[in-house]
DSSP file (Angstrom, degrees, kcal/mol; ACC not computed):
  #  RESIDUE AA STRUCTURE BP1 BP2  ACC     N-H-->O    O-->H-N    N-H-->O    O-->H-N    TCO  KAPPA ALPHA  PHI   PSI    X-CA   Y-CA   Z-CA
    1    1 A X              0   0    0      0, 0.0    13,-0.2     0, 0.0    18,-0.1   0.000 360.0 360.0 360.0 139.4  168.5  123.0   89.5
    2    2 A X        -     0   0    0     11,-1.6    20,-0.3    10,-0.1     2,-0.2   0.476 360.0-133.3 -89.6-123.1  171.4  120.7   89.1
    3    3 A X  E     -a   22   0A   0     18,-1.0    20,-1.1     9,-0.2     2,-0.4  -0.721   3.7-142.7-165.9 157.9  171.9  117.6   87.0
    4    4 A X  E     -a   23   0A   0      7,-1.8     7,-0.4    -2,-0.2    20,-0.2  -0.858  20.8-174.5-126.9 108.7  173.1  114.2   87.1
    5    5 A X  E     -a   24   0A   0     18,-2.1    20,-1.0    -2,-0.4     5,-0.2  -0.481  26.5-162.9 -95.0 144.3  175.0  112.7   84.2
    6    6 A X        -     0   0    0      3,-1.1     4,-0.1    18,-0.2    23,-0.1   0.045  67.6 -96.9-112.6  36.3  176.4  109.0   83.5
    7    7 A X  S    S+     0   0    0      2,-0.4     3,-0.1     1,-0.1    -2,-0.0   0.463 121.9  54.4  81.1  -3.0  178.7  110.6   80.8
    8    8 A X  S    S+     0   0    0      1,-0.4     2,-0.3     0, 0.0    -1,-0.1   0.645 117.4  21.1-126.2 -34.0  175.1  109.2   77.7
    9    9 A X        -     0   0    0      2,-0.0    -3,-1.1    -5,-0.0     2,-0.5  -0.940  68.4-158.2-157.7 157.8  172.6  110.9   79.4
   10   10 A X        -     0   0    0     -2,-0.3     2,-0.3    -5,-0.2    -5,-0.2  -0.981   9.8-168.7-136.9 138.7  171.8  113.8   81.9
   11   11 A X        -     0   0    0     -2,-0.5    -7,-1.8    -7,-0.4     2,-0.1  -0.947  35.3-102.7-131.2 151.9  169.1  114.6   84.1
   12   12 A X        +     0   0    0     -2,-0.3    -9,-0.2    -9,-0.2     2,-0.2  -0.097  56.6 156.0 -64.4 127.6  168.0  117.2   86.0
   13   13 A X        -     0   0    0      8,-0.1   -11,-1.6    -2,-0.1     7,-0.2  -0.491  19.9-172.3-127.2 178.5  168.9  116.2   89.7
   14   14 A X        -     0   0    0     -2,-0.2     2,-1.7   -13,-0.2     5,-0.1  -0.412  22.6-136.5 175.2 104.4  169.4  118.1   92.9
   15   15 A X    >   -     0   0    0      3,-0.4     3,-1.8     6,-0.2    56,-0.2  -0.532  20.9-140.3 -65.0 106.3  170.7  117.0   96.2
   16   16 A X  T 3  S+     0   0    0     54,-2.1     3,-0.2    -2,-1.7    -1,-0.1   0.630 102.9  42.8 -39.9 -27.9  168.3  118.7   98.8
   17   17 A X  T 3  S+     0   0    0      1,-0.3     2,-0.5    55,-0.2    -1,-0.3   0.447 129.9  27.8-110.4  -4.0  171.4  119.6  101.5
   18   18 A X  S <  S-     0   0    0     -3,-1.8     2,-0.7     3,-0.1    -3,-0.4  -0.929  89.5-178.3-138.9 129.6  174.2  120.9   98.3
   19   19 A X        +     0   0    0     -2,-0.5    -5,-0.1     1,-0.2    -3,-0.1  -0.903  49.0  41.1-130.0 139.6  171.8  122.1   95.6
   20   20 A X  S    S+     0   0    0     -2,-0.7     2,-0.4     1,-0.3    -1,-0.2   0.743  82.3 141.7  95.2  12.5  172.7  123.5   92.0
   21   21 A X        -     0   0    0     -3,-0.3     2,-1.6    -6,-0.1   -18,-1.0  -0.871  58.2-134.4-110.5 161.6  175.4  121.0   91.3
   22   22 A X  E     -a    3   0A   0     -2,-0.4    21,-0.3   -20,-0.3   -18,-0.2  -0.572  36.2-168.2-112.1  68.1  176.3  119.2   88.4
   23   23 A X  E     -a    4   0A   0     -2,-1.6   -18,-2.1   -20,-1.1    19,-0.2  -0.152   5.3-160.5 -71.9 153.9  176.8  115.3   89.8
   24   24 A X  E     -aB   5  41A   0     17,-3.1    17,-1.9   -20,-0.2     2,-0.3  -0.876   8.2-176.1-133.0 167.0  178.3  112.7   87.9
   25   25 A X        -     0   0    0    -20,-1.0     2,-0.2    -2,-0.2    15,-0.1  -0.742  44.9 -65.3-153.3 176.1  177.9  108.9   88.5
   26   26 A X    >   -     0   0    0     13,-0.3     3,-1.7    -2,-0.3   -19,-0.1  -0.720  39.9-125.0 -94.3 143.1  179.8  105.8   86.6
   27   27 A X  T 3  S+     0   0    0      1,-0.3    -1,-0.1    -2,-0.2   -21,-0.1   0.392 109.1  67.4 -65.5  -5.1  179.0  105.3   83.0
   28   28 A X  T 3  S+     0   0    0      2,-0.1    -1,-0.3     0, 0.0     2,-0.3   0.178  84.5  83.0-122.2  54.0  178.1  102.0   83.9
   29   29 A X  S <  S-     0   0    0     -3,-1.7    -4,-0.1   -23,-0.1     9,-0.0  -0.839  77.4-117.2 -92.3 124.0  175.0  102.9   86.0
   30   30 A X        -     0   0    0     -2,-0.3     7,-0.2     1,-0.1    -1,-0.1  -0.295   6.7-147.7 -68.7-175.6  171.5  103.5   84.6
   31   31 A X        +     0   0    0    -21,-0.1    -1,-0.1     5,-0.1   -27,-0.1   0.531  48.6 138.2-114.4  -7.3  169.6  107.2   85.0
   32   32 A X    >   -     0   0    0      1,-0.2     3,-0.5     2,-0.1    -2,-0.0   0.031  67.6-122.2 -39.1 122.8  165.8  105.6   85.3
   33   33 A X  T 3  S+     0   0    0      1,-0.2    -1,-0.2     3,-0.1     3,-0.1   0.744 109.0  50.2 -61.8  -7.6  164.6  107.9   88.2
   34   34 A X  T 3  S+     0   0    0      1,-0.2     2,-0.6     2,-0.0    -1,-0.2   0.669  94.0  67.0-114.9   2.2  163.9  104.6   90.1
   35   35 A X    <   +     0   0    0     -3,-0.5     2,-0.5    -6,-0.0    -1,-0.2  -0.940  59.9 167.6-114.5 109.0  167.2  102.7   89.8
   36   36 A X        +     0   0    0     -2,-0.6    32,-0.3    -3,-0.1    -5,-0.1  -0.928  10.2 146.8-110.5  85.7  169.2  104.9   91.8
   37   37 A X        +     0   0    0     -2,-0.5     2,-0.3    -7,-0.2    -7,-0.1   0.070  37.5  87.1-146.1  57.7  172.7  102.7   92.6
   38   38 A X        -     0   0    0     -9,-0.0    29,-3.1   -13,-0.0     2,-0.6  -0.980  68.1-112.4-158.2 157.6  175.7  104.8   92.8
   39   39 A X  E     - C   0  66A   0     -2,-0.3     2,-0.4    27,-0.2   -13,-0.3  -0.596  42.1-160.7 -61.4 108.5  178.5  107.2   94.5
   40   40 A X  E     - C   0  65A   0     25,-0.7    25,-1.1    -2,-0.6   -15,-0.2  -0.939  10.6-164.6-106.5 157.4  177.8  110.0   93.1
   41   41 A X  E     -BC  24  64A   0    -17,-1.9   -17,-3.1    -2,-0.4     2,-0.3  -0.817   5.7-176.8-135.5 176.7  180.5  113.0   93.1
   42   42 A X  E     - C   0  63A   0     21,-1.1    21,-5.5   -19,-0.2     2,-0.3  -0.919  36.3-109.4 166.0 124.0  180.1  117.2   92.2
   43   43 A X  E     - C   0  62A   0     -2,-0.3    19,-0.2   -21,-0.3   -21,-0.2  -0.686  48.2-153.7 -65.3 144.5  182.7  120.0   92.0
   44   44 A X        -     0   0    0     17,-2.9    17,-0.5    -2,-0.3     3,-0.1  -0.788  20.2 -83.7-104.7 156.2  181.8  121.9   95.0
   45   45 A X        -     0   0    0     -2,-0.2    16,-0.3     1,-0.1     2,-0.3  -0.284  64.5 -84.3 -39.8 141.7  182.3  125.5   95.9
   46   46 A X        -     0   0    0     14,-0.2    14,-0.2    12,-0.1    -1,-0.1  -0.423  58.5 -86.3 -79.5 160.6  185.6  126.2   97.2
   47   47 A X        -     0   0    0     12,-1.9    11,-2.5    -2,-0.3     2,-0.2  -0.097  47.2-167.7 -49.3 133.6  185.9  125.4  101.4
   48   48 A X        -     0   0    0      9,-0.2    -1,-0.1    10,-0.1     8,-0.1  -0.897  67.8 -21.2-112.5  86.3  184.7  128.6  103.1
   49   49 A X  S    S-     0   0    0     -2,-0.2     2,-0.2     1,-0.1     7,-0.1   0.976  84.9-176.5  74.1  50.5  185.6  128.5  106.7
   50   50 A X        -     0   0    0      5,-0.4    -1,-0.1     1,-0.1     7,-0.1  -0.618  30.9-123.5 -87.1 161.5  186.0  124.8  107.1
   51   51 A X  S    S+     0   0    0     -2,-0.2     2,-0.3     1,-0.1    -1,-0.1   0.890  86.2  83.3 -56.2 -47.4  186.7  123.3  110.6
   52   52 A X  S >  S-     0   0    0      1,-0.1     3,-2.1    -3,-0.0    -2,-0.1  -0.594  72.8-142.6-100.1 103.4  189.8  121.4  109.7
   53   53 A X  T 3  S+     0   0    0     -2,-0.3    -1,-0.1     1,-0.2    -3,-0.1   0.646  99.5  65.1 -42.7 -26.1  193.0  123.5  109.8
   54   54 A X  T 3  S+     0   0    0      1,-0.2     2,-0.8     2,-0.1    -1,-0.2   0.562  90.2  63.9 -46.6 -29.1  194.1  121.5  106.8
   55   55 A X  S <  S-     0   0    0     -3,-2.1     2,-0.5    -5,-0.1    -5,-0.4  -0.782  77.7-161.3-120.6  93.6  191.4  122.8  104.3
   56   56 A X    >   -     0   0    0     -2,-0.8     3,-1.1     1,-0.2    -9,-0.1  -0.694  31.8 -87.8 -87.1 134.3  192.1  126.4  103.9
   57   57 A X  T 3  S+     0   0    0     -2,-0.5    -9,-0.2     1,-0.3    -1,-0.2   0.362 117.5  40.3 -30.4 136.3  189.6  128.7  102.6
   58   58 A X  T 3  S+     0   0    0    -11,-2.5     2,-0.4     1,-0.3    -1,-0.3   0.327  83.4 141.1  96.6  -4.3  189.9  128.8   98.8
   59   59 A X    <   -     0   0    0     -3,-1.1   -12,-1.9   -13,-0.1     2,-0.3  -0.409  57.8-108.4 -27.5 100.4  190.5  125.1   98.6
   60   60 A X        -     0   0    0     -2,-0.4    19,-1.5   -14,-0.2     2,-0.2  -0.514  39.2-148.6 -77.4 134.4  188.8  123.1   95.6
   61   61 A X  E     - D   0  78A   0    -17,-0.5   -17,-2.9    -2,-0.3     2,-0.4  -0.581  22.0-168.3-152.2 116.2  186.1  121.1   96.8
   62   62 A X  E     -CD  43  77A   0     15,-3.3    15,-1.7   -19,-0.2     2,-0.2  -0.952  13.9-163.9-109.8 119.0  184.6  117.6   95.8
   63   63 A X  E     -CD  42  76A   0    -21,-5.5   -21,-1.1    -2,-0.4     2,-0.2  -0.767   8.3-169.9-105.1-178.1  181.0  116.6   97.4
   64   64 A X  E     +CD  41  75A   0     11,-0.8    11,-2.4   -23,-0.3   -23,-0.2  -0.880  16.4 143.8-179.8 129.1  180.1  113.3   97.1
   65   65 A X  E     -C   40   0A   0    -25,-1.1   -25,-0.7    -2,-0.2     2,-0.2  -0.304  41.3 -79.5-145.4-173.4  176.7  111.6   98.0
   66   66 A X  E >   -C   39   0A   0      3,-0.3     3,-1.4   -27,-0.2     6,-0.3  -0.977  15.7-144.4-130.0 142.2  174.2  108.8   96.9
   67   67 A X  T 3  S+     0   0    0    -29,-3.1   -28,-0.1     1,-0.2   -30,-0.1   0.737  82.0  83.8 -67.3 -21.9  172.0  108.9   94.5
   68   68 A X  T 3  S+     0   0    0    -30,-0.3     2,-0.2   -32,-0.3    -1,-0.2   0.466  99.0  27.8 -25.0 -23.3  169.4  106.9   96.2
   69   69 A X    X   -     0   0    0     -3,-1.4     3,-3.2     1,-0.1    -3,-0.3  -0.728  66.0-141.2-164.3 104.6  167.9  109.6   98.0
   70   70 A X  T 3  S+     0   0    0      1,-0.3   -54,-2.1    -2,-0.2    -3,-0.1   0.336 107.3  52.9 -51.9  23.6  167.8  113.5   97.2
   71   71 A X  T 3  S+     0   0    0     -5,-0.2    -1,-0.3   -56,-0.2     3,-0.1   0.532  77.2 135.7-130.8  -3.8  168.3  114.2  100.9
   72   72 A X    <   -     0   0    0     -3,-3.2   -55,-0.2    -6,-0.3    -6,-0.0  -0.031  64.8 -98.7 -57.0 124.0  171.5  112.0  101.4
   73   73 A X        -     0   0    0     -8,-0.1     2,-0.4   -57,-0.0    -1,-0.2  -0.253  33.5-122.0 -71.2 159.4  174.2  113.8  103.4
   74   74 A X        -     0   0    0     -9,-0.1     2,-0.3    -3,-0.1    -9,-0.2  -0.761  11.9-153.7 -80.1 120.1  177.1  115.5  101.5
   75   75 A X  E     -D   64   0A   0    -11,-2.4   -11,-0.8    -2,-0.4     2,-0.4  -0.739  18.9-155.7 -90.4 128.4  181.0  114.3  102.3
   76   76 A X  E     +D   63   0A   0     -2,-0.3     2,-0.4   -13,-0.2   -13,-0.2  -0.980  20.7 178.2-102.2 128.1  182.9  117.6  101.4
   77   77 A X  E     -D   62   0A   0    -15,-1.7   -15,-3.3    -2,-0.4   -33,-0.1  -0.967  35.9-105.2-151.7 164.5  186.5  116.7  100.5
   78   78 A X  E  >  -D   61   0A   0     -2,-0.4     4,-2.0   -17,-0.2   -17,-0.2   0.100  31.0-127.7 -64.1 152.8  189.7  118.4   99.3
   79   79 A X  T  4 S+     0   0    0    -19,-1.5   -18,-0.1     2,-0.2    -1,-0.1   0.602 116.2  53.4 -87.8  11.7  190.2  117.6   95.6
   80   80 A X  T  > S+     0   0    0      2,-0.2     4,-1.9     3,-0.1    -1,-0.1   0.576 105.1  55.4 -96.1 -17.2  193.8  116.5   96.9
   81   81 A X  H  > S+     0   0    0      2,-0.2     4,-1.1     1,-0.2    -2,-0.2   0.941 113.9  38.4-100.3 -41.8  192.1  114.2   99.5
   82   82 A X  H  X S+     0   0    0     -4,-2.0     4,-0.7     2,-0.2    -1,-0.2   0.452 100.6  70.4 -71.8   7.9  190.3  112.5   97.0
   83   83 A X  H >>>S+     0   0    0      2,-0.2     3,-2.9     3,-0.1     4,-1.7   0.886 107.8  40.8 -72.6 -60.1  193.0  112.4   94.4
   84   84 A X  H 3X5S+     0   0    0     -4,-1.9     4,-1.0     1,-0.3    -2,-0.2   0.862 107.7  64.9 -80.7  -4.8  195.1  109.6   96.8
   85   85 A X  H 3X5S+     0   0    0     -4,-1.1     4,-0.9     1,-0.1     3,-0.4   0.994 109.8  37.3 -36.7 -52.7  191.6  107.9   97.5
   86   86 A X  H <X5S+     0   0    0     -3,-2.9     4,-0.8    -4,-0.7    -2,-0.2   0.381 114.8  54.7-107.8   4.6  191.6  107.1   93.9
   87   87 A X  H  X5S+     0   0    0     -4,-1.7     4,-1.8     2,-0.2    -1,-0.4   0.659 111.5  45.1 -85.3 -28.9  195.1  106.5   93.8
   88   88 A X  H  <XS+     0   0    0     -4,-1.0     5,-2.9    -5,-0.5     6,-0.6   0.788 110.2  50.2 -91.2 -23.5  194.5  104.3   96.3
   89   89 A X  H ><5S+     0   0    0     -4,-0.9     3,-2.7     4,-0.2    -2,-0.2   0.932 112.4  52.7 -57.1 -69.6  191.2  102.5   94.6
   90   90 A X  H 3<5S+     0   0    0     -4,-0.8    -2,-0.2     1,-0.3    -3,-0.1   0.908 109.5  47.0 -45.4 -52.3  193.5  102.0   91.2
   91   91 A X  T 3<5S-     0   0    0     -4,-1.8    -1,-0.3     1,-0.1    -2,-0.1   0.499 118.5-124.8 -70.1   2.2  196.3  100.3   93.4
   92   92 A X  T < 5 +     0   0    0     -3,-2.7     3,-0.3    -5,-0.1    -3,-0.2   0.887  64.1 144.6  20.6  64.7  193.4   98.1   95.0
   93   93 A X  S   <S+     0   0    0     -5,-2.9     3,-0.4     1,-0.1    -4,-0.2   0.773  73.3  48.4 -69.4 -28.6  193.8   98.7   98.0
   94   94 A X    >   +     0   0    0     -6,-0.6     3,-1.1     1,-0.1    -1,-0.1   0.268  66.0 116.4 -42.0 -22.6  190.3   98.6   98.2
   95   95 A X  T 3   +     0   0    0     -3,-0.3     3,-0.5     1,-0.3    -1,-0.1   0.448  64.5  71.6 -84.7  -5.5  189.4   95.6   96.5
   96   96 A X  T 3  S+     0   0    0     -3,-0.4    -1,-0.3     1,-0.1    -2,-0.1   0.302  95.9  55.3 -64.0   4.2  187.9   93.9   99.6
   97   97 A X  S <  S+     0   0    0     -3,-1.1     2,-0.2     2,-0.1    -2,-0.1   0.243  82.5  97.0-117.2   6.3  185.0   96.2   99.5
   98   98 A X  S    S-     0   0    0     -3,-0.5     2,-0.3     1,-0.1     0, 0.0  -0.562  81.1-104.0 -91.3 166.5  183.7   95.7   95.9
   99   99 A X        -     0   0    0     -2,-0.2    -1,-0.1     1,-0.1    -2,-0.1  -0.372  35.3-117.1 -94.1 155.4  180.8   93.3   95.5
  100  100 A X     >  -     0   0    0     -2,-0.3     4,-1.4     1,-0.1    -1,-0.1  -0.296  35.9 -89.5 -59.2 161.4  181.4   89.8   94.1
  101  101 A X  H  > S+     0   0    0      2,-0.2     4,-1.8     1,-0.2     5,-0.2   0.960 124.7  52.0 -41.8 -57.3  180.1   88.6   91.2
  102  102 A X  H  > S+     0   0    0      1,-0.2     4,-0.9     2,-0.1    -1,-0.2   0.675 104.2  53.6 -75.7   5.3  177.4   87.4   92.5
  103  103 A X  H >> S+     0   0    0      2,-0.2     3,-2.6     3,-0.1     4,-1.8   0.991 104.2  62.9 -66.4 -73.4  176.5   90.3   94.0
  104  104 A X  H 3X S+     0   0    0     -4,-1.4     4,-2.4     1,-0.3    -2,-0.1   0.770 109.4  40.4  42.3-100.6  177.0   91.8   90.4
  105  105 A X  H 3X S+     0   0    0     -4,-1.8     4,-1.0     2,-0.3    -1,-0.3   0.592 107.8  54.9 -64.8 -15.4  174.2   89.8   89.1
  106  106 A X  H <X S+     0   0    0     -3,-2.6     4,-0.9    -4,-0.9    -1,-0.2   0.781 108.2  48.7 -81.5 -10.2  171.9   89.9   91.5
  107  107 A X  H  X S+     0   0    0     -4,-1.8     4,-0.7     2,-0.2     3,-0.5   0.886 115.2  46.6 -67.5 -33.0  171.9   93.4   91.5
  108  108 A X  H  < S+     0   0    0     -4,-2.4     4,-0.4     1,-0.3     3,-0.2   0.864 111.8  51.1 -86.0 -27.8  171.5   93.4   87.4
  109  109 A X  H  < S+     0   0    0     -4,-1.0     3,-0.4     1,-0.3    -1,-0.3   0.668 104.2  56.7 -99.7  -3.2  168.6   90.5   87.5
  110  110 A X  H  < S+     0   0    0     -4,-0.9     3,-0.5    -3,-0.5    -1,-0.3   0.467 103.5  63.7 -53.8 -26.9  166.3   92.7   90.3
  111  111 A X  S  < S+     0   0    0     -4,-0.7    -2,-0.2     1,-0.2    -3,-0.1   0.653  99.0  47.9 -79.9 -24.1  166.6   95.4   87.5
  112  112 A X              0   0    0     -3,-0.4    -1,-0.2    -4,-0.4    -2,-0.1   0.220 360.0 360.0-101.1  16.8  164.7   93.6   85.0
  113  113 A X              0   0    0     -3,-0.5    -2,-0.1    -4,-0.0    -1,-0.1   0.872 360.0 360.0 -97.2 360.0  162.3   92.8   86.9
């Protein structure tokens, strides 16, 4: 069994297609097994025989899911191909895909109810 932490609290978790890994999610997320509302990401085994000349065996290996659903498919990626994602997140390039405020809040007020 694996687990899924938001850096306060851990529980045991387990993605049904990468199982036995130790997912992490953003510290500003709950863990309540029924508000489920994040990327989650997991050191992976390193790439064994991947398709893509690029990722040669013995590569270290990031999966990356959602928590929403223990059956959710698995994204495998180099930890170098998700370093300049998050280079690229920081620089916001990105920042057309984050929710609004009032996206924000309506997500936060459906949570207490």
């Amino acid at each position: 069994m694996g687990t899924l932490t938001n850096g306060r609290t851990t529980i045991p978790y387990d993605n049904w297609t990468a199982p036995r890994l130790d997912w992490r999610k953003a510290g500003r997320t709950d863990l309540d097994p029924i508000l489920k509302e994040c990327v989650i990401l997991a050191a992976a085994p390193p790439a064994q025989g991947h398709p893509h000349h690029s990722i040669p065996d013995g590569t270290r290996m990031i999966a990356i899911s959602d928590d929403k659903d223990p059956a959710a498919p698995v994204l495998f990626m180099s930890r170098v191909e998700i370093s300049k994602f998050f280079d690229g997140v920081i620089a916001g390039e990105f920042d057309e895909f984050r929710a609004s405020a009032v996206e924000l809040a309506a997500a936060a007020a459906e949570r207490t109810l």
